[in-house]
N, CA, C and O atoms as a GROMACS GRO file, in nm:
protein
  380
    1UNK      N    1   8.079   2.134   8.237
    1UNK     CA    2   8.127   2.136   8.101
    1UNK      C    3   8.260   2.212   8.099
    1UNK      O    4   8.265   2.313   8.169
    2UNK      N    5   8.345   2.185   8.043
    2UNK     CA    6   8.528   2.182   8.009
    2UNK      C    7   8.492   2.286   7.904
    2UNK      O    8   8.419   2.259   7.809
    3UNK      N    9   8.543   2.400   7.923
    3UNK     CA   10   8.537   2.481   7.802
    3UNK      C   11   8.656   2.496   7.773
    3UNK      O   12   8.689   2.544   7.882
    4UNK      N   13   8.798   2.494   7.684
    4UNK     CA   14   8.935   2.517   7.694
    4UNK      C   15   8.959   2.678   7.611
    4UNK      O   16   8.926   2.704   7.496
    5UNK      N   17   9.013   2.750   7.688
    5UNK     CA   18   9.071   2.913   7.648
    5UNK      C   19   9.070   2.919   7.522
    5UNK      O   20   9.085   3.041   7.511
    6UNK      N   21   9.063   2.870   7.389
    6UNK     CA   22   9.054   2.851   7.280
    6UNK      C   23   8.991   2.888   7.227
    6UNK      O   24   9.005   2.979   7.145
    7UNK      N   25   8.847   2.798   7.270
    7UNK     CA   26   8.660   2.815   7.200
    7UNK      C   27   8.676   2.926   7.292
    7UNK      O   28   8.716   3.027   7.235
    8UNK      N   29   8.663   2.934   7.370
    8UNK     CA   30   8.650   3.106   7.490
    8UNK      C   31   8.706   3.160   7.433
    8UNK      O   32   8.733   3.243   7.520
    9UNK      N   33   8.770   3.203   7.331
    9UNK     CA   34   8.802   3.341   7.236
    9UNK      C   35   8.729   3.314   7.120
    9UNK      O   36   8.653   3.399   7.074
   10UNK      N   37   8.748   3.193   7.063
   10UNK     CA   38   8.691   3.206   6.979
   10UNK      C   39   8.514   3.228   6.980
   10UNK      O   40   8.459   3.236   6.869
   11UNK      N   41   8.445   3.237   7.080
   11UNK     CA   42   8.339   3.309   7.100
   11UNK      C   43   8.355   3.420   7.098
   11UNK      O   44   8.310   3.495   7.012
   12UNK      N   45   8.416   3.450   7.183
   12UNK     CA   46   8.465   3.595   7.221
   12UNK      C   47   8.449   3.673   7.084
   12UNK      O   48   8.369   3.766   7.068
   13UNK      N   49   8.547   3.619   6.972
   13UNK     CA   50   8.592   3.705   6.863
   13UNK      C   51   8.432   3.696   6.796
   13UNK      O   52   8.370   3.791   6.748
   14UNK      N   53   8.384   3.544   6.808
   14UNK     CA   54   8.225   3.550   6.740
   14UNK      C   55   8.115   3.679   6.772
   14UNK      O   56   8.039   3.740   6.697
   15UNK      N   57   8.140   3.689   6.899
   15UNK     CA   58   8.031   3.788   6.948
   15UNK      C   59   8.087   3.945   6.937
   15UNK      O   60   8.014   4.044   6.936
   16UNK      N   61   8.208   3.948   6.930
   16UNK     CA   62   8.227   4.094   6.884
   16UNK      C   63   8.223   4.159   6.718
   16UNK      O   64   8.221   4.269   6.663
   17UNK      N   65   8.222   4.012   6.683
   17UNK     CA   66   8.189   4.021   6.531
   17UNK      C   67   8.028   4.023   6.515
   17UNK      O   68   8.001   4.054   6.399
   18UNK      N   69   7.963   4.011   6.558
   18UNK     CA   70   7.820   4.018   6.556
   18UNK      C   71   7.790   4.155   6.598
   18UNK      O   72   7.728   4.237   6.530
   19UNK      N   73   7.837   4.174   6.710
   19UNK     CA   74   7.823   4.330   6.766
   19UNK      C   75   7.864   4.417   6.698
   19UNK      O   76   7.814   4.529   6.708
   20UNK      N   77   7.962   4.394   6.611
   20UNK     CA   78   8.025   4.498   6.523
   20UNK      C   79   7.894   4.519   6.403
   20UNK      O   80   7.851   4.627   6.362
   21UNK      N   81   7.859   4.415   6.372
   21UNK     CA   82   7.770   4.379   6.213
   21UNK      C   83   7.650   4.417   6.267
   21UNK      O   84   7.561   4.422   6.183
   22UNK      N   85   7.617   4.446   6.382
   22UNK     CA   86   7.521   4.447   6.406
   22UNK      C   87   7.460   4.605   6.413
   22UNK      O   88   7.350   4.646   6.375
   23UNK      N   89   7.586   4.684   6.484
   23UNK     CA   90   7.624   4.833   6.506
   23UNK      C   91   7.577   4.883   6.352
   23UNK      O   92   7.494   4.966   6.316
   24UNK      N   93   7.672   4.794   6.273
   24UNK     CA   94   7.722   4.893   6.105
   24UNK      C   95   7.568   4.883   6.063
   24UNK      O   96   7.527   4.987   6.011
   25UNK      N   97   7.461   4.765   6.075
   25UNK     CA   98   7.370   4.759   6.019
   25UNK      C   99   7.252   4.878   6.046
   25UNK      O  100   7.176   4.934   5.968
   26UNK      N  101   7.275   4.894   6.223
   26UNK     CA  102   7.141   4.971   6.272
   26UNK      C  103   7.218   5.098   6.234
   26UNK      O  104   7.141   5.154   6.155
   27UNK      N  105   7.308   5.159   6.244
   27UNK     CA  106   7.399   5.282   6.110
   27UNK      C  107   7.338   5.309   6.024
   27UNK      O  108   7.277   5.416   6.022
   28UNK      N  109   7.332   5.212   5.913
   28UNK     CA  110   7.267   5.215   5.771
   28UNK      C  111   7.108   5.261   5.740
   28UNK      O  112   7.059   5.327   5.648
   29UNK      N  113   7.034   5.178   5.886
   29UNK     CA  114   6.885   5.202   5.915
   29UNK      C  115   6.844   5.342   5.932
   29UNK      O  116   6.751   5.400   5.876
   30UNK      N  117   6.954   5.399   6.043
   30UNK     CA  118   6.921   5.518   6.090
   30UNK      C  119   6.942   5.618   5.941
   30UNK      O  120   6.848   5.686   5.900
   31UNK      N  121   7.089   5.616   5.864
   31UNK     CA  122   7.108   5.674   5.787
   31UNK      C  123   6.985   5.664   5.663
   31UNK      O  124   6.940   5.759   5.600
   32UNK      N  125   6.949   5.539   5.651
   32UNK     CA  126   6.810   5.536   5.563
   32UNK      C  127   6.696   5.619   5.576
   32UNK      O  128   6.641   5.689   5.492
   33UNK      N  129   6.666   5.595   5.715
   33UNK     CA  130   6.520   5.662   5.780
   33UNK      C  131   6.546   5.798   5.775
   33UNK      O  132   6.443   5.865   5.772
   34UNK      N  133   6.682   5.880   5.774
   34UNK     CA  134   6.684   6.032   5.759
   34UNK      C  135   6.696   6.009   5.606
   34UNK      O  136   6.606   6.084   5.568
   35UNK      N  137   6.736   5.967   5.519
   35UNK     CA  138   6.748   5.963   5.410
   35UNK      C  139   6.614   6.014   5.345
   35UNK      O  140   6.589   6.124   5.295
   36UNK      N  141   6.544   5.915   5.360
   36UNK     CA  142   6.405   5.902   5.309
   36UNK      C  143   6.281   6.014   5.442
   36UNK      O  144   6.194   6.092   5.402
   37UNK      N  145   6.311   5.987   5.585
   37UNK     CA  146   6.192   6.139   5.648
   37UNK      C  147   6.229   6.192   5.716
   37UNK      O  148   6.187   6.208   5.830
   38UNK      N  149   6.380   6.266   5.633
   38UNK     CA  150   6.465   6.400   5.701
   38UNK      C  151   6.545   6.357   5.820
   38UNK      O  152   6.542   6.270   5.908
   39UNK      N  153   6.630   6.474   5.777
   39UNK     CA  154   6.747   6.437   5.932
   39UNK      C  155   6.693   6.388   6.087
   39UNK      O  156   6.722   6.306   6.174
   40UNK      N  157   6.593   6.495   6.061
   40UNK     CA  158   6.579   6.477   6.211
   40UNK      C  159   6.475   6.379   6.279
   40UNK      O  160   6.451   6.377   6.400
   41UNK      N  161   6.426   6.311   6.197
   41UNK     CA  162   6.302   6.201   6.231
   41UNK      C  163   6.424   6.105   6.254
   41UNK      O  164   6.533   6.102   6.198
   42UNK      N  165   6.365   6.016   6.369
   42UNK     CA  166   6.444   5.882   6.466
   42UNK      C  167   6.388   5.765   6.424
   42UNK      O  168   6.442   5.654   6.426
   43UNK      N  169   6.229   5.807   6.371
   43UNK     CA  170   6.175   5.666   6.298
   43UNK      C  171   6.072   5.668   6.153
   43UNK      O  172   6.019   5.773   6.189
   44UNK      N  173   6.033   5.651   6.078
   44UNK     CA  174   5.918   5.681   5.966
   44UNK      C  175   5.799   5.741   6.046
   44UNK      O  176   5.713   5.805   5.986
   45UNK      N  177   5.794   5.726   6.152
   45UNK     CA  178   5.651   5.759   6.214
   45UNK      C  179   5.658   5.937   6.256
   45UNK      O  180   5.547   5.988   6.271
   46UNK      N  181   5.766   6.019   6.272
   46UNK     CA  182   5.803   6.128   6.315
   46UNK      C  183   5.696   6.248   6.221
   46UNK      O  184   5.627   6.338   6.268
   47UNK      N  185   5.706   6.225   6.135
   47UNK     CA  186   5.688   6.340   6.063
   47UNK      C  187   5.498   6.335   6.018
   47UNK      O  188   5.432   6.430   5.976
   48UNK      N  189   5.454   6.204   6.044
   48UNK     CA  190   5.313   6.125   6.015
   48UNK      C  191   5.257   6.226   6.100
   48UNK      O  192   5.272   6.254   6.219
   49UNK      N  193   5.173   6.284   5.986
   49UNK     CA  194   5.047   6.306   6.092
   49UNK      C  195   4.886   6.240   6.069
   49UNK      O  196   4.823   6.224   5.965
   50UNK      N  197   4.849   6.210   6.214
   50UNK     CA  198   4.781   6.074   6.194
   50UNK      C  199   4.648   6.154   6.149
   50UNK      O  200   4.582   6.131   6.047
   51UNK      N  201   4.624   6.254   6.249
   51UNK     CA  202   4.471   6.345   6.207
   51UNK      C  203   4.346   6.299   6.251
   51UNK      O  204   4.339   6.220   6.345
   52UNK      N  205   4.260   6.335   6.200
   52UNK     CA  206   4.069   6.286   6.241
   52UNK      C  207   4.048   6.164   6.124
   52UNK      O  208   3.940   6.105   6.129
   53UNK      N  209   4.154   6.120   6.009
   53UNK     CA  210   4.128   6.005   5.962
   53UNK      C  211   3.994   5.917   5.980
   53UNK      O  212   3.883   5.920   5.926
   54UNK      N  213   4.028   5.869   6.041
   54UNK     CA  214   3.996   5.790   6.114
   54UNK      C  215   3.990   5.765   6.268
   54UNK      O  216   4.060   5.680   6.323
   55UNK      N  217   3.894   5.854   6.341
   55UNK     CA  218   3.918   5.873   6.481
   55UNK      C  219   3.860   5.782   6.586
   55UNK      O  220   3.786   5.692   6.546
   56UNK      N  221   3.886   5.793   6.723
   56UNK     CA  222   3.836   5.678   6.776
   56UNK      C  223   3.748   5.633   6.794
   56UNK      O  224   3.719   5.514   6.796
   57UNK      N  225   3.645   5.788   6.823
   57UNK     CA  226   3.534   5.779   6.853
   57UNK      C  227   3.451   5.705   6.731
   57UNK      O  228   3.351   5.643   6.765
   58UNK      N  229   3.494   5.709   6.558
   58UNK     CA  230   3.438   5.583   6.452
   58UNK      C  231   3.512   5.470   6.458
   58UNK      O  232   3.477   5.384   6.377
   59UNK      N  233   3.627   5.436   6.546
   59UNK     CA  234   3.669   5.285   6.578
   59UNK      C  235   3.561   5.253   6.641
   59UNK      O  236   3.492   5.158   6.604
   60UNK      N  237   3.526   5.341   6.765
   60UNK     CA  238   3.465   5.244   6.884
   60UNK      C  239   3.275   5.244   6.804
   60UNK      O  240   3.185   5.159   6.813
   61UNK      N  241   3.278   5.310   6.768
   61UNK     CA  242   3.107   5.341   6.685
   61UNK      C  243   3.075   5.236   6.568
   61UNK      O  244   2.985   5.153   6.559
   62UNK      N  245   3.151   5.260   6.507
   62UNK     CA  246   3.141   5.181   6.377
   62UNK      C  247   3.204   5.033   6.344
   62UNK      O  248   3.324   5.025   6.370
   63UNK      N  249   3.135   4.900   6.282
   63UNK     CA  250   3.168   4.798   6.281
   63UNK      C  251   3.206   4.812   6.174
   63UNK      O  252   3.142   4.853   6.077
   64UNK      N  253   3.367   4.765   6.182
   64UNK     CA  254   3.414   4.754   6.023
   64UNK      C  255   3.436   4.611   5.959
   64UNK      O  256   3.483   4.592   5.846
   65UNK      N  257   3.386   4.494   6.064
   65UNK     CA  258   3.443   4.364   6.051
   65UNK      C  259   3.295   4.295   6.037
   65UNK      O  260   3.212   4.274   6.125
   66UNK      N  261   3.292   4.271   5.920
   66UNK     CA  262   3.111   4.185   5.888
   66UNK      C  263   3.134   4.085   5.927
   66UNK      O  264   3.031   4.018   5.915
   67UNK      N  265   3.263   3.991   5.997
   67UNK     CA  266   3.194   3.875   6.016
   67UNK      C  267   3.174   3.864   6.187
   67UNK      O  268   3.142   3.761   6.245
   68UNK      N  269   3.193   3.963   6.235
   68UNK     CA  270   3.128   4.001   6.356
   68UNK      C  271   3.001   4.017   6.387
   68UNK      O  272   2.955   3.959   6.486
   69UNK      N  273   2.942   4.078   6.326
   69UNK     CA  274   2.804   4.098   6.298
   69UNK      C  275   2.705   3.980   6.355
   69UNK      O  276   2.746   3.865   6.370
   70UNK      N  277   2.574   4.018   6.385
   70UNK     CA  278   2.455   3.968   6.444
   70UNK      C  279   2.447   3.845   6.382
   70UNK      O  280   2.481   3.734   6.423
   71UNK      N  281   2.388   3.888   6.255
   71UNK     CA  282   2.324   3.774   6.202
   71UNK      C  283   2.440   3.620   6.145
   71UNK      O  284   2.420   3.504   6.111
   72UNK      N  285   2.534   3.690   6.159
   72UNK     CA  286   2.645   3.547   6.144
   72UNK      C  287   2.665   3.468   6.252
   72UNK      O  288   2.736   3.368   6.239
   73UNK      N  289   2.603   3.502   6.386
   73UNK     CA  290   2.594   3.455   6.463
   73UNK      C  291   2.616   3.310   6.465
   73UNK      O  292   2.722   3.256   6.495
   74UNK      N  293   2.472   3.230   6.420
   74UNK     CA  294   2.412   3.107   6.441
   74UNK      C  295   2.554   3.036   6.318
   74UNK      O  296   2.600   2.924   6.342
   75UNK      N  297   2.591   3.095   6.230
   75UNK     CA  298   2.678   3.008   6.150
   75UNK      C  299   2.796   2.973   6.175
   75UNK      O  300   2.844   2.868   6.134
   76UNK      N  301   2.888   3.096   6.277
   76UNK     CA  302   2.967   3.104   6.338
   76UNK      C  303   2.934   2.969   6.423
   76UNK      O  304   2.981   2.862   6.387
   77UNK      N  305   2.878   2.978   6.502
   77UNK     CA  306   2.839   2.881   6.634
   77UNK      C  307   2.854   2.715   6.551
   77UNK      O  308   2.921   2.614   6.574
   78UNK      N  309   2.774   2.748   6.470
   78UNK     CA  310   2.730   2.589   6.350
   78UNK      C  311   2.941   2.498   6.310
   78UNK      O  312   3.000   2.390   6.319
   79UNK      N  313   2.970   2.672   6.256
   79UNK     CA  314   3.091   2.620   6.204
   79UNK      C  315   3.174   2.554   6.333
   79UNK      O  316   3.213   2.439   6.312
   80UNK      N  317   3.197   2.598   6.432
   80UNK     CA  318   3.275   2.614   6.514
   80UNK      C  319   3.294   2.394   6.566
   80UNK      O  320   3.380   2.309   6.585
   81UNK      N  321   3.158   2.410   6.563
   81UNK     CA  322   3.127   2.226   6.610
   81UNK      C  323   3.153   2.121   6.530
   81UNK      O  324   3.147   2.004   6.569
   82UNK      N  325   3.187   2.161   6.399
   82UNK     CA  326   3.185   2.128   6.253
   82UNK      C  327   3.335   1.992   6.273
   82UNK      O  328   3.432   2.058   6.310
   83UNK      N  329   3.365   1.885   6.265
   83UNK     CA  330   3.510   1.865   6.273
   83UNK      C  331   3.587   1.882   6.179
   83UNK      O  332   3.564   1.869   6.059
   84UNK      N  333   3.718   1.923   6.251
   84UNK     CA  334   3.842   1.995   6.203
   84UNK      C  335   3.850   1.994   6.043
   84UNK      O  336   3.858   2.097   5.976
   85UNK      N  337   3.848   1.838   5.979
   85UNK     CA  338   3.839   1.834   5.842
   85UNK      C  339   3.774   1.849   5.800
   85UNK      O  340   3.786   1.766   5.710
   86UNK      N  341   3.677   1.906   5.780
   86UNK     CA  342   3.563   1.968   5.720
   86UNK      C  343   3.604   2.102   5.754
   86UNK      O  344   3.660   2.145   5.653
   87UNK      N  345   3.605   2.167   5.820
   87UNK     CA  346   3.634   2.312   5.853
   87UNK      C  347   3.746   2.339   5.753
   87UNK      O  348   3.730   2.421   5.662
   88UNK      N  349   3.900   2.246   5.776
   88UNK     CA  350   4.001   2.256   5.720
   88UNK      C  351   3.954   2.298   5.493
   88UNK      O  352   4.000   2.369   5.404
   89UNK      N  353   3.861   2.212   5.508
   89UNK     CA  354   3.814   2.167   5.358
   89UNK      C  355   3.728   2.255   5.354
   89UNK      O  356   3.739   2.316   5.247
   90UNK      N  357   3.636   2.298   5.424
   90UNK     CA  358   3.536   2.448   5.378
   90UNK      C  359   3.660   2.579   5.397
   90UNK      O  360   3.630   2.688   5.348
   91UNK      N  361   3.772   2.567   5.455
   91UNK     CA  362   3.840   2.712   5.468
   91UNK      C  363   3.932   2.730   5.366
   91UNK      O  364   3.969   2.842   5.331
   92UNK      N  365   3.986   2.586   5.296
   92UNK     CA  366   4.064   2.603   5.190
   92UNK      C  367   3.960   2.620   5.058
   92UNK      O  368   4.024   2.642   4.955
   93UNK      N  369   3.833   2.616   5.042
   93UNK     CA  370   3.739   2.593   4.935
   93UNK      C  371   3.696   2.760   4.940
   93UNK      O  372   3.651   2.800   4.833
   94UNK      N  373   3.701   2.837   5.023
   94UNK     CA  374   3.644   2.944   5.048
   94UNK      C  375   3.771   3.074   5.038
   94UNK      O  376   3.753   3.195   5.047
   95UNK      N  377   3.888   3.007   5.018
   95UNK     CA  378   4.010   3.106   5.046
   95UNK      C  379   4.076   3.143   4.915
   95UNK      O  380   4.173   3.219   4.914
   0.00000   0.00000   0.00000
């Protein structure tokens, strides 16, 4: 492929114009994120403290997702064989 010195700047000028817009933008981000959680935080997450909230040991203990569960078992399985349009038509009827 023939590229002529021309379009080869004029990329050129494209991509330093992107790089430039791109610089001024992540600027604005950073200046935001101290804006809003102090100078010295690098991201929103700096200053978070996460705590016993919610700790791992009740992630890994506790089911928080019912349709995981035992007894959905057999319906899960039922749905799964079901074809597509019907599934499609029970998931939009149910949503």
């Amino acid at each position: 492929m023939n590229v002529d010195a021309a379009e080869l700047a004029r990329r050129k000028h494209a991509l330093d114009l992107l790089a430039a817009r791109d610089s001024e933008i992540g600027e604005r981000a950073k200046l935001r994120v101290a804006n809003i959680y102090g100078p010295n935080a690098t991201s929103s997450l700096d200053n978070y403290d996460f705590g016993d909230s919610f700790a791992k040991l009740d992630q890994v203990s506790r089911r928080v997702d019912w349709v995981h569960q035992n007894w959905l078992r057999p319906i899960r399985l039922i749905y799964r064989f079901i074809p597509k349009p019907i599934r499609f038509a029970i998931k939009k009827l149910f949503s």
